[in-house]
DOKOL-904554 format. One record per residue: residue number from 1; x, y, z negated of N, C-alpha, C, O, CB in turn. Coordinates in steps of 0.05 Angstrom, whole numbers. Glycine has a CB too. Layout:
{rec NUM; {X; Y; Z}; {X; Y; Z}; {X; Y; Z}; {X; Y; Z}; {X; Y; Z}} ...
END
This chain:
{rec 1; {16; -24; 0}; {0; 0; 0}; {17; 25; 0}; {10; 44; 15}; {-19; 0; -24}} {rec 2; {41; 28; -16}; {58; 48; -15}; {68; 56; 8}; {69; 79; 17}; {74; 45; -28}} {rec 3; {80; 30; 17}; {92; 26; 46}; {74; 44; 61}; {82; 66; 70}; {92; -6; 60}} {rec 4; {49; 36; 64}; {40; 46; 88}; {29; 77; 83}; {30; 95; 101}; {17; 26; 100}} {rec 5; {20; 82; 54}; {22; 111; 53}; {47; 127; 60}; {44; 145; 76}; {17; 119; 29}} {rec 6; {63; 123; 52}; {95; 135; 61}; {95; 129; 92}; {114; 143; 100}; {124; 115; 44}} {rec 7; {85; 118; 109}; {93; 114; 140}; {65; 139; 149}; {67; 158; 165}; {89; 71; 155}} {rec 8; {48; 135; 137}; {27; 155; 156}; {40; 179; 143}; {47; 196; 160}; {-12; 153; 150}} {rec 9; {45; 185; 118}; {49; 212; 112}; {70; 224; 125}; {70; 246; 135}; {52; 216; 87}} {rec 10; {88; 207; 124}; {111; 220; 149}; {106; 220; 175}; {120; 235; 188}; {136; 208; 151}} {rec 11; {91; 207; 186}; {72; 214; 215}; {65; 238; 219}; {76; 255; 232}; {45; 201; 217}} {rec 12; {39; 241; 201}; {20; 266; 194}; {51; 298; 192}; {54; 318; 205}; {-4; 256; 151}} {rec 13; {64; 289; 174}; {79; 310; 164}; {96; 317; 189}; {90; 338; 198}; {95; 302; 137}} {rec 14; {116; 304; 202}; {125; 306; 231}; {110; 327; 246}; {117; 350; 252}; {121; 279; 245}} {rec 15; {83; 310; 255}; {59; 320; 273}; {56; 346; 266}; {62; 364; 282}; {31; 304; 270}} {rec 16; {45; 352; 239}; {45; 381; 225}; {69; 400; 238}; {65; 420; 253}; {51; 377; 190}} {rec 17; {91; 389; 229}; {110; 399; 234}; {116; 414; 258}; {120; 438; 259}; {123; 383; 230}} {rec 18; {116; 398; 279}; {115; 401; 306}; {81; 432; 323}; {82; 454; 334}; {110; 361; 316}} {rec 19; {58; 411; 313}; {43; 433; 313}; {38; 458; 300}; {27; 476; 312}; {29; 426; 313}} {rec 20; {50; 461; 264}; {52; 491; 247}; {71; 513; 264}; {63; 535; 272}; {70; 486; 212}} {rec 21; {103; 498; 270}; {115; 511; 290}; {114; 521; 311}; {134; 534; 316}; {124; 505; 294}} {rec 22; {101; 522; 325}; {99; 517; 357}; {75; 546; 357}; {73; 562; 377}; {84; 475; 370}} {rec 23; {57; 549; 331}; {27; 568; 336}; {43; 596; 332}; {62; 597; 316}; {-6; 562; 309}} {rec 24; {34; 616; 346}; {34; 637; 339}; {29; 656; 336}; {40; 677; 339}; {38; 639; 341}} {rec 25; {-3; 645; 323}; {-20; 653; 302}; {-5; 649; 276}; {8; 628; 274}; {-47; 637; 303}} {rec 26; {-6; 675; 250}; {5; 669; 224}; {-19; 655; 220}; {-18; 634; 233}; {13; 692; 204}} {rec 27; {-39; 656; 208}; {-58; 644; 196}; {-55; 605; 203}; {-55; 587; 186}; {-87; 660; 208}} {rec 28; {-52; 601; 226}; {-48; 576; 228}; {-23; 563; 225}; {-23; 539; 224}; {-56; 570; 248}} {rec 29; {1; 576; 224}; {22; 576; 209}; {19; 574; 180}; {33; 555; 172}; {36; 596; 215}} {rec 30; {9; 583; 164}; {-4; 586; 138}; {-3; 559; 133}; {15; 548; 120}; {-34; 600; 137}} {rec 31; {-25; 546; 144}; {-48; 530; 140}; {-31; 500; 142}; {-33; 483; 125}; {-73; 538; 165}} {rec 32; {-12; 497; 172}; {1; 487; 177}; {11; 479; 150}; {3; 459; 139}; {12; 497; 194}} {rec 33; {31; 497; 140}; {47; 493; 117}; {41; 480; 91}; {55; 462; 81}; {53; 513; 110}} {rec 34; {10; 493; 77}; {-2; 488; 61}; {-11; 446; 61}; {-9; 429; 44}; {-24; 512; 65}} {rec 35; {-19; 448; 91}; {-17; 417; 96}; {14; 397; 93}; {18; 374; 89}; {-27; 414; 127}} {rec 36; {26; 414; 97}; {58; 397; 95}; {65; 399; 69}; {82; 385; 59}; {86; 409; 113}} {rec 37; {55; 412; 61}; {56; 412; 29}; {43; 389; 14}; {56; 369; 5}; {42; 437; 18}} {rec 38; {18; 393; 12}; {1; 362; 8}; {16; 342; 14}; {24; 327; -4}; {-26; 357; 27}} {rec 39; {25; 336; 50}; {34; 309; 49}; {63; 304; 39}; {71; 282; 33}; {31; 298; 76}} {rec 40; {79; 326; 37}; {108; 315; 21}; {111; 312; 1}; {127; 296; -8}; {128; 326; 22}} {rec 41; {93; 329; -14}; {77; 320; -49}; {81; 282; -51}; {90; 270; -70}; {29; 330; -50}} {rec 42; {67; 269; -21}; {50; 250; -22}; {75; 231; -22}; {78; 212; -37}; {26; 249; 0}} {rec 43; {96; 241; 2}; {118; 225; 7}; {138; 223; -12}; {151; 203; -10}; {129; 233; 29}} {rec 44; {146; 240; -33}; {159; 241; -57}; {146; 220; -75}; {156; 198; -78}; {158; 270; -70}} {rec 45; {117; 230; -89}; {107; 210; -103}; {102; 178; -90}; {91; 161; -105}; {84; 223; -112}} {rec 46; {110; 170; -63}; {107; 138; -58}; {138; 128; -47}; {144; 105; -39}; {79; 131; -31}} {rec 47; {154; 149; -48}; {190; 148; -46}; {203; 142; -80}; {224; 130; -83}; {204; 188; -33}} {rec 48; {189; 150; -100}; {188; 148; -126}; {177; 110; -140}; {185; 95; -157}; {164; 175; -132}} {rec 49; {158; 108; -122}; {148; 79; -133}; {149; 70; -116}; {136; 50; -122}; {125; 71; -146}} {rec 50; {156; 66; -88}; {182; 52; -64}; {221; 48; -88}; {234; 29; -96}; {187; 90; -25}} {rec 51; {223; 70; -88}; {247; 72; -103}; {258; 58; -130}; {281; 50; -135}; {246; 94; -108}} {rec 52; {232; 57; -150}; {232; 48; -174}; {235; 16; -163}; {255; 3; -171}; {205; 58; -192}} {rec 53; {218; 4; -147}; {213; -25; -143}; {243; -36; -123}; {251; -60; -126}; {179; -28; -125}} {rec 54; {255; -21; -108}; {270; -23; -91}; {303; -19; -105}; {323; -31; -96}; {260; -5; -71}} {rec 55; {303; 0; -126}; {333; 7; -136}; {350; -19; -137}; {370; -19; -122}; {332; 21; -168}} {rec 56; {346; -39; -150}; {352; -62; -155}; {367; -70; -131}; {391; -72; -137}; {331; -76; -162}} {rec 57; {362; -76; -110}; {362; -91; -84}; {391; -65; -64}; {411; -70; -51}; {317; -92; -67}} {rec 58; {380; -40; -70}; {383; -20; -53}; {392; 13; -70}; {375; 31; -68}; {354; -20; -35}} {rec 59; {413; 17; -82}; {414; 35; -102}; {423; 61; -81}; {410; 82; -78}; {436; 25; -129}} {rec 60; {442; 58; -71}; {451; 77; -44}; {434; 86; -33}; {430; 111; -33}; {464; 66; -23}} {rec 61; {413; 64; -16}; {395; 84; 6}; {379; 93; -7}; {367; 113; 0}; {381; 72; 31}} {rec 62; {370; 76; -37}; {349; 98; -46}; {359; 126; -50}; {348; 146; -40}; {337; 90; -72}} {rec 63; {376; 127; -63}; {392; 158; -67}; {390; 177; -47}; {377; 198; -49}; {422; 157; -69}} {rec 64; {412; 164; -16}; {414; 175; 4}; {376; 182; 9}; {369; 205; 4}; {433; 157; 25}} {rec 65; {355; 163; 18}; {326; 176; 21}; {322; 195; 10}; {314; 215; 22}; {305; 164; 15}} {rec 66; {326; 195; -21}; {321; 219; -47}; {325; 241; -30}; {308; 255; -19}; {342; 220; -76}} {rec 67; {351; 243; -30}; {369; 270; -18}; {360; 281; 4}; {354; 305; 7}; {397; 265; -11}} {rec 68; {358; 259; 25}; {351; 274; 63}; {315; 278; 57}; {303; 287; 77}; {358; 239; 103}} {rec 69; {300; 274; 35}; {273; 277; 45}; {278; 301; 14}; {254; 306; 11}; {245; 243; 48}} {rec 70; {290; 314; -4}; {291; 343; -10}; {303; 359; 9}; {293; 381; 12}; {304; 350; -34}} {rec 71; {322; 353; 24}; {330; 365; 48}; {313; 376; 67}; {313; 399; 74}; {344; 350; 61}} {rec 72; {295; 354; 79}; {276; 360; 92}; {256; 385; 80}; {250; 406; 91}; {265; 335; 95}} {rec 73; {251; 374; 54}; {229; 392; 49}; {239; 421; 41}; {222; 438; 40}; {213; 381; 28}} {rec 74; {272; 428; 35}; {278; 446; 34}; {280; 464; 62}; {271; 487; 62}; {295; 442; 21}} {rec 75; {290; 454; 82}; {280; 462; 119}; {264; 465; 127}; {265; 477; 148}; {283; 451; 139}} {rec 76; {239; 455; 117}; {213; 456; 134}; {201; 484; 112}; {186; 501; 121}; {191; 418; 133}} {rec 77; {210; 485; 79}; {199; 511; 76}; {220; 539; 85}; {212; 562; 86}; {190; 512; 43}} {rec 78; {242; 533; 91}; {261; 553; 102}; {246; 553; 133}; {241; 576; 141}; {298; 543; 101}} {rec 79; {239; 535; 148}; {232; 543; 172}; {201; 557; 176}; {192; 568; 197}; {236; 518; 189}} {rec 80; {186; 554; 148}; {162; 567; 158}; {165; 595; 149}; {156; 615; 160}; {136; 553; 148}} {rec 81; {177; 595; 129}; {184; 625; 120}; {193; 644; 141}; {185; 667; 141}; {207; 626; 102}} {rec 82; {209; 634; 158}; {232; 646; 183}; {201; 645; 197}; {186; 664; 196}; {269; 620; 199}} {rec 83; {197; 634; 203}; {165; 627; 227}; {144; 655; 223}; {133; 668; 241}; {139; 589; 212}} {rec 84; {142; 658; 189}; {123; 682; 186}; {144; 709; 180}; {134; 730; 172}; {100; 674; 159}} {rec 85; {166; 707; 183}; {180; 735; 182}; {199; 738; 222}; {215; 756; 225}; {209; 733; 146}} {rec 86; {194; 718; 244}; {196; 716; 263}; {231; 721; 265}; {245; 740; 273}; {176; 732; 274}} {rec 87; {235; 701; 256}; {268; 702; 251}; {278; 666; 261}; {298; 652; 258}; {278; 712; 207}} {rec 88; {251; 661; 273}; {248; 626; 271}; {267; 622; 305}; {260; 635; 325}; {200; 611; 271}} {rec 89; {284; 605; 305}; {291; 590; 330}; {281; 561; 338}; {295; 545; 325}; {317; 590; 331}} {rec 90; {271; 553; 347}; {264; 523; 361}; {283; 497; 345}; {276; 475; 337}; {274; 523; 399}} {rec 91; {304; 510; 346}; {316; 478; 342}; {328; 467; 319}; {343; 447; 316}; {337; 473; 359}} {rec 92; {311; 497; 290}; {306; 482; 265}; {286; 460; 273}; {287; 436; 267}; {296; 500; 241}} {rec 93; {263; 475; 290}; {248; 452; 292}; {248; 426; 293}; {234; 411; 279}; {242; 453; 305}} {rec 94; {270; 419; 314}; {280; 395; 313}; {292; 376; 309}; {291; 352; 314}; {281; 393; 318}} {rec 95; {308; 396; 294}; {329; 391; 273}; {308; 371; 246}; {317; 351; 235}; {344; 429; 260}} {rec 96; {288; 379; 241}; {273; 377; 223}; {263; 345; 230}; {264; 325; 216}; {254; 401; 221}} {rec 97; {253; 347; 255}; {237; 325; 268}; {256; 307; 276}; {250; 284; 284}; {219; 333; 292}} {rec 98; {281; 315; 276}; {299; 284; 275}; {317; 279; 254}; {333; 260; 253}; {319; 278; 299}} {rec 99; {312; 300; 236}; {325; 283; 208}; {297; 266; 188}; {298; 245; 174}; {344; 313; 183}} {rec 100; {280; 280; 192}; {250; 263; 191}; {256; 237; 208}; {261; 222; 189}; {221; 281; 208}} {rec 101; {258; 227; 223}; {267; 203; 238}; {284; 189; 230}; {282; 164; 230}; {276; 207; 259}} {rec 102; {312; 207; 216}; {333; 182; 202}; {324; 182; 172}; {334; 163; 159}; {371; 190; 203}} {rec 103; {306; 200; 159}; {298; 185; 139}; {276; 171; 143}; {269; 162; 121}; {297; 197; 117}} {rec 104; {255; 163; 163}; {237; 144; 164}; {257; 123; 169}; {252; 103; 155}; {214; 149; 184}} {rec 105; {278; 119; 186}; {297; 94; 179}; {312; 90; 160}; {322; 67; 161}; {311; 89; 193}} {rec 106; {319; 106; 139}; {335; 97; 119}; {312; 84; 96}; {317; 66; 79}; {354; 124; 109}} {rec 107; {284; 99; 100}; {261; 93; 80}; {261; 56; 97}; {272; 38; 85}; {223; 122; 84}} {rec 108; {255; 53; 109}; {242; 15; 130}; {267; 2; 122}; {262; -20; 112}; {237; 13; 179}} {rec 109; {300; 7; 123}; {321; 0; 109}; {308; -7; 74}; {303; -30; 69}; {345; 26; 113}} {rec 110; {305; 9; 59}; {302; 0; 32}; {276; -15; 37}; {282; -38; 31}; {302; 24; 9}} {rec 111; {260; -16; 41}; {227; -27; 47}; {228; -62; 50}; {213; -78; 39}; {213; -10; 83}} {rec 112; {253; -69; 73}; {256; -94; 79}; {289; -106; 80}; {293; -129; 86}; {242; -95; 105}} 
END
């Protein structure tokens, strides 16, 4: 059950990601954010009891996940900030959306 909350939420959160960026409308930038908020809330708290059950087996990648998914969430609020003061370039964007990618593989590494 964790598993698969942690796989949609980083879906959803990605997707967010990609579409909060890209509007340029503030209000939907806003809104964007407020939703990536909710789901990395979601991905911390099931990276936490993924982590607890997994330390044993996997003490490293849990760490290393710890670290690249506060990373993440520290870039994605540096990039919306930059987004609503128009200081934003594209390829935090993607920067974001493919370190999101190596921690959805370092998270399926501890998982199995």
């Amino acid at each position: 059950m964790w598993v698969t909350l942690n796989y949609v939420c980083w879906a959803i959160l990605l997707a967010n990601f990609f579409w909060g960026l890209t509007r340029k409308i503030k209000k939907r930038v806003i809104d964007s954010m407020m939703i990536s908020r909710l789901f990395y809330w979601l991905i911390v708290i099931s990276q936490v009891v993924i982590g607890l059950r997994s330390f044993h087996r996997h003490p490293l990648l849990v760490g290393i996940g710890a670290i690249t998914t506060l990373v993440i969430i520290a870039l994605s609020e540096t990039a919306y900030g930059r987004k609503q003061e128009i200081n934003y370039t594209p390829k935090l964007l993607w920067f974001l959306i493919g370190l999101g990618l190596i921690s959805i593989g370092i998270q399926t590494t501890v998982n199995f």
